[in-house]
RODRENMI-879629 format. One record per residue (C-alpha): residue number from 1; chain; x, y, z. Coordinates in steps of 0.001 Angstrom, whole numbers, plus 500000, padded with zeros to 6 digits. Example, Ala and Ser with C-alpha at 12.3 -4.5 7.8 and 13.67 -1.06 7.14 Angstrom:
2
+-----+-------+--------+--------+--------+
|   n | chain |      x |      y |      z |
+-----+-------+--------+--------+--------+
|   1 |     A | 512300 | 495500 | 507800 |
|   2 |     A | 513670 | 498940 | 507140 |
+-----+-------+--------+--------+--------+
END
This chain:
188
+-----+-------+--------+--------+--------+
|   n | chain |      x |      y |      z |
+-----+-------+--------+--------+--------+
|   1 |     A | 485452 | 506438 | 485749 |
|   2 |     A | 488895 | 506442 | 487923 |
|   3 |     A | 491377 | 503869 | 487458 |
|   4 |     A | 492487 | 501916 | 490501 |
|   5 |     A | 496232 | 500828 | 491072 |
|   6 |     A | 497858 | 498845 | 493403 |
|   7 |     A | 501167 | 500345 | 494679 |
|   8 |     A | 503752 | 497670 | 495514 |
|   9 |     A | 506238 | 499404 | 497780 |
|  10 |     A | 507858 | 499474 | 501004 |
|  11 |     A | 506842 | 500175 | 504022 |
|  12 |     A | 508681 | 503113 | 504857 |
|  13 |     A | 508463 | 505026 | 501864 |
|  14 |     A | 504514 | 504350 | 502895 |
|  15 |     A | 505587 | 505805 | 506192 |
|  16 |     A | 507389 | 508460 | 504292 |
|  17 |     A | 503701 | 509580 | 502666 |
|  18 |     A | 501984 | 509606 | 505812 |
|  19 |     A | 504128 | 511784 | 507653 |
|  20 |     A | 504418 | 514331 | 504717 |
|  21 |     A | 500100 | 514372 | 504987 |
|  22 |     A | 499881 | 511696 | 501841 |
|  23 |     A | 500414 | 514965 | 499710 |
|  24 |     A | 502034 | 513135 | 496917 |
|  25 |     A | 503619 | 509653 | 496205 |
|  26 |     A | 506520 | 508693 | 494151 |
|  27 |     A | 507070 | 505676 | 491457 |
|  28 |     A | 509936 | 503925 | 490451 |
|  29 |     A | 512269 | 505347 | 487604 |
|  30 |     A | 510490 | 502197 | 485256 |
|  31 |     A | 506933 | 502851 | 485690 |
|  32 |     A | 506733 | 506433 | 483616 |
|  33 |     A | 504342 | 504667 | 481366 |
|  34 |     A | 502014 | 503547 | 484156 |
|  35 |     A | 502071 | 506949 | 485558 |
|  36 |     A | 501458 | 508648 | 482472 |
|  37 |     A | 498383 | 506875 | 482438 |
|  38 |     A | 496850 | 508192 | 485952 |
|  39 |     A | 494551 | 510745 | 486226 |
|  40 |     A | 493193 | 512760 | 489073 |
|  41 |     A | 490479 | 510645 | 490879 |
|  42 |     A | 492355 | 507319 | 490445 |
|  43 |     A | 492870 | 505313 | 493507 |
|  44 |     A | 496178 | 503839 | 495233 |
|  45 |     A | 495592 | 501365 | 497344 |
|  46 |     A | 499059 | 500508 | 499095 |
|  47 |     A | 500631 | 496728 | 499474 |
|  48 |     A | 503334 | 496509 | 501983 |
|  49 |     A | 506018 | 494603 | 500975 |
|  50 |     A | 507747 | 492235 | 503439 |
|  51 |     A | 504770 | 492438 | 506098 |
|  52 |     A | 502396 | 491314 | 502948 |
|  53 |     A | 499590 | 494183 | 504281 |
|  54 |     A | 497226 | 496526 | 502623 |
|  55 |     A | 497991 | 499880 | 504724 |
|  56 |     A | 495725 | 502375 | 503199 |
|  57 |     A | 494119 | 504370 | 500111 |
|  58 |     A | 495081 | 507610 | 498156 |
|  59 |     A | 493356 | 509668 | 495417 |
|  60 |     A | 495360 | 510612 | 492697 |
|  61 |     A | 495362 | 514568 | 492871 |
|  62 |     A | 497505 | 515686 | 489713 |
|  63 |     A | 498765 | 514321 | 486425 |
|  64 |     A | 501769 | 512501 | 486553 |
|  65 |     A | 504999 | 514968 | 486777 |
|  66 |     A | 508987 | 514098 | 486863 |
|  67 |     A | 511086 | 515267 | 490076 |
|  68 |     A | 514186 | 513927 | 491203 |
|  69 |     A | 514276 | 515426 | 494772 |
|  70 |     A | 515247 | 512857 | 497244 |
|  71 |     A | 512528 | 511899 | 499162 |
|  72 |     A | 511121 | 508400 | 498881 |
|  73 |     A | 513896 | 505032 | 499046 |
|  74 |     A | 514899 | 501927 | 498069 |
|  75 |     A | 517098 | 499737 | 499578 |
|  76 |     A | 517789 | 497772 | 497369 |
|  77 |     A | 518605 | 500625 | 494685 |
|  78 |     A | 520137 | 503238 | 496804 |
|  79 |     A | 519903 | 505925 | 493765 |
|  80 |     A | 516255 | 505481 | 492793 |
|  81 |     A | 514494 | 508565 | 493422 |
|  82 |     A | 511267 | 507340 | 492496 |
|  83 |     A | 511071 | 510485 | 490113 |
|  84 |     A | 507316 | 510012 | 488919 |
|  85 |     A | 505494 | 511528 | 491020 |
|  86 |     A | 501311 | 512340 | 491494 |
|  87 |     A | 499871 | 514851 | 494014 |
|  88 |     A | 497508 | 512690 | 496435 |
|  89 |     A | 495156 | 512839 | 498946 |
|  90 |     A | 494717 | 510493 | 501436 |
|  91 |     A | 491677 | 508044 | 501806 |
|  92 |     A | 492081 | 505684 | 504408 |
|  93 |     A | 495560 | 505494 | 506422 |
|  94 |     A | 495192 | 502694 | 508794 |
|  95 |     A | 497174 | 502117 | 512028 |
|  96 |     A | 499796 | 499160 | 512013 |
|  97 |     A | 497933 | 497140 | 514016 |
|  98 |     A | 494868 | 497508 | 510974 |
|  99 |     A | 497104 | 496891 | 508305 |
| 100 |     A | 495036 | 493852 | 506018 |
| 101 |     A | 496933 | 491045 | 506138 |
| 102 |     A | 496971 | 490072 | 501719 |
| 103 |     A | 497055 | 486501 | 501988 |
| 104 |     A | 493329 | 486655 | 503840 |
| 105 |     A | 492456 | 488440 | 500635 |
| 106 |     A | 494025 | 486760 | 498109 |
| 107 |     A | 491401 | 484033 | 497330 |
| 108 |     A | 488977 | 486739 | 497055 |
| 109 |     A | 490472 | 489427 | 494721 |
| 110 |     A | 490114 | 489092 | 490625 |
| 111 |     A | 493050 | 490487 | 490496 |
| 112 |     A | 494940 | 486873 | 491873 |
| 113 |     A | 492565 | 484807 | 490222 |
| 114 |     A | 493697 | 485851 | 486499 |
| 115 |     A | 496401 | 482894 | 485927 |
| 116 |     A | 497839 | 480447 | 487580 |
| 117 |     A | 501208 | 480964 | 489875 |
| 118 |     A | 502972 | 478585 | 492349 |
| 119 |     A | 502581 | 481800 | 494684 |
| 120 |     A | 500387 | 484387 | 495399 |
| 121 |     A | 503233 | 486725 | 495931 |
| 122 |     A | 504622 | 486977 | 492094 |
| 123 |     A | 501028 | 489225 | 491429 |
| 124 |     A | 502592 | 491925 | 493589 |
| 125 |     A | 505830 | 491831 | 491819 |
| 126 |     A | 506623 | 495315 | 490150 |
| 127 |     A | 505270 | 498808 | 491763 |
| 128 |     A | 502298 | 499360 | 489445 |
| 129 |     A | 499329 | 496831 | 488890 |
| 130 |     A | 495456 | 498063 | 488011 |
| 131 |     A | 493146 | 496157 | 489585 |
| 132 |     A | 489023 | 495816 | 488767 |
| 133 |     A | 486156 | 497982 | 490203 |
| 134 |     A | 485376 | 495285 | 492238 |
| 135 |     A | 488464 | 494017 | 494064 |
| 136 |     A | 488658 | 498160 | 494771 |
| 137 |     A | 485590 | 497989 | 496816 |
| 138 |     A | 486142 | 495086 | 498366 |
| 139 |     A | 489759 | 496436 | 499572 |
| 140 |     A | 488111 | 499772 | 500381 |
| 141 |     A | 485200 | 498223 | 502373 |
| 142 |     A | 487225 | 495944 | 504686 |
| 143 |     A | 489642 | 499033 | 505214 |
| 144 |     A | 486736 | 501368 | 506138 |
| 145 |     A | 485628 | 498998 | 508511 |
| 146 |     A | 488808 | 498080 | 509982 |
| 147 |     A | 489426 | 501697 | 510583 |
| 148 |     A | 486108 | 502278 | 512118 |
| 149 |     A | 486358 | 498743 | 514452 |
| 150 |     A | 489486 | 499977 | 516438 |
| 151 |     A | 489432 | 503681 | 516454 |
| 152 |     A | 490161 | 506649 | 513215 |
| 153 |     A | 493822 | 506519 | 512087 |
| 154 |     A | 496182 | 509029 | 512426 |
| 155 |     A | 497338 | 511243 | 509135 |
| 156 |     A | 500626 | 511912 | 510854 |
| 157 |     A | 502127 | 509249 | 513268 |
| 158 |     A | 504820 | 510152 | 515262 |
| 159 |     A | 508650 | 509535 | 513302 |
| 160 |     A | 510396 | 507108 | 514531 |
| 161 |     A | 514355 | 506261 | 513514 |
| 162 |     A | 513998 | 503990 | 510185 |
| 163 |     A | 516128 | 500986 | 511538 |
| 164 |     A | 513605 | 500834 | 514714 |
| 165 |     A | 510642 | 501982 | 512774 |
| 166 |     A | 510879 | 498847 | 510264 |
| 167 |     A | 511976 | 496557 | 513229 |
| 168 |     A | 508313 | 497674 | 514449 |
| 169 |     A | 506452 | 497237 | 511276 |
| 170 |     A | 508009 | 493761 | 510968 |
| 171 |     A | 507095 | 493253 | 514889 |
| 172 |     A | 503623 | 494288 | 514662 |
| 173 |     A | 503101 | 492377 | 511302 |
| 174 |     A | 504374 | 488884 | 512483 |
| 175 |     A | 502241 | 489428 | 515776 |
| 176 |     A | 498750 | 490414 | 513763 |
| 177 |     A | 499382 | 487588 | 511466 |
| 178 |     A | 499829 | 485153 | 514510 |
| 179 |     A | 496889 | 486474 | 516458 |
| 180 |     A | 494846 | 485980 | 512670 |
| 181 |     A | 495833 | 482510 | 512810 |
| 182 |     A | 494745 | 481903 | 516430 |
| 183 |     A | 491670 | 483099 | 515869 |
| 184 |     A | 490949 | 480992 | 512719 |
| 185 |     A | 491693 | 477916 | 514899 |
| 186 |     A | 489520 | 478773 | 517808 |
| 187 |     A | 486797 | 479503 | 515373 |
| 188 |     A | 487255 | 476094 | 513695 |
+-----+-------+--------+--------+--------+
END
């Protein structure tokens, strides 16, 4: 039975794995215990920080290995190389503008209803959390169907420059999240 994770991580190192094909995904120099753990058929399912989205799903492809090529970031830590490292393959990749929007799903995941917090948010601190069978399938169900409802993703978007791309991400996030909450009053 696979494990399933949820990766806490930015944007553009999300970016990063989509235009390399999702053929592997990097952790933080901290989580070598958490990787250690993975297995091949575990699933990643990917929270966006800042834009507070679900973008996608991976399969863990490979045990965990250690490589310190430069190729995921952090911009907070400009030397982290994010050294732990899986093979993947991708699942679901959803378009920006089908990015879940986490606070929609909060009330409904196990995974936020284990304690009580002031906010939401401090369950997605840290790059590593598993999550139950069930709050998998409910993630993976709403992104199938979001991915079917406004046409297939693409595996490799075009690259943008990173100072425009996360401009963009933040863009497209604030305007989703603003059309969600139009909606919700009109249905009301």
């Amino acid at each position: 039975m696979p494990t399933y994770w949820i990766v806490v991580g930015s944007p553009e190192n999300f970016e990063i794995a989509v235009r390399r094909g999702f053929d592997l995904f990097g952790f933080k120099s901290t989580r070598r215990r958490e990787t250690g753990e993975m297995q091949p058929g575990d699933k990643l399912v990917f929270y966006l920080t800042g834009v507070k989205m679900f973008g996608g799903i991976a399969s863990v492809a490979s045990e965990a290995f250690e490589d310190h090529k430069k190729i995921f970031q952090s911009e907070k830590k400009p030397g982290e190389d994010y050294p732990f490292r899986v093979k993947t393959k991708a699942e679901i990749v959803l378009l920006e503008s089908q990015w879940l929007y986490v606070p929609d799903y909060v009330p409904r995941l196990e995974f936020t209803k284990k304690g009580a917090t002031k906010s939401w948010a401090l369950f997605f601190q840290g790059n590593l959390h598993k999550i139950s069978a069930a709050d998998y399938k409910l993630l993976e169900r709403e992104m199938r169907a979001r991915a079917k409802s406004k046409g297939k993703a693409k595996a490799k978007p075009a690259a943008q420059p990173k100072a425009r791309a996360k401009t963009k991400v933040a863009a497209r996030a604030k305007a989703a999240a603003g059309a969600r909450s139009k909606a919700r009053a009109k249905a009301r």
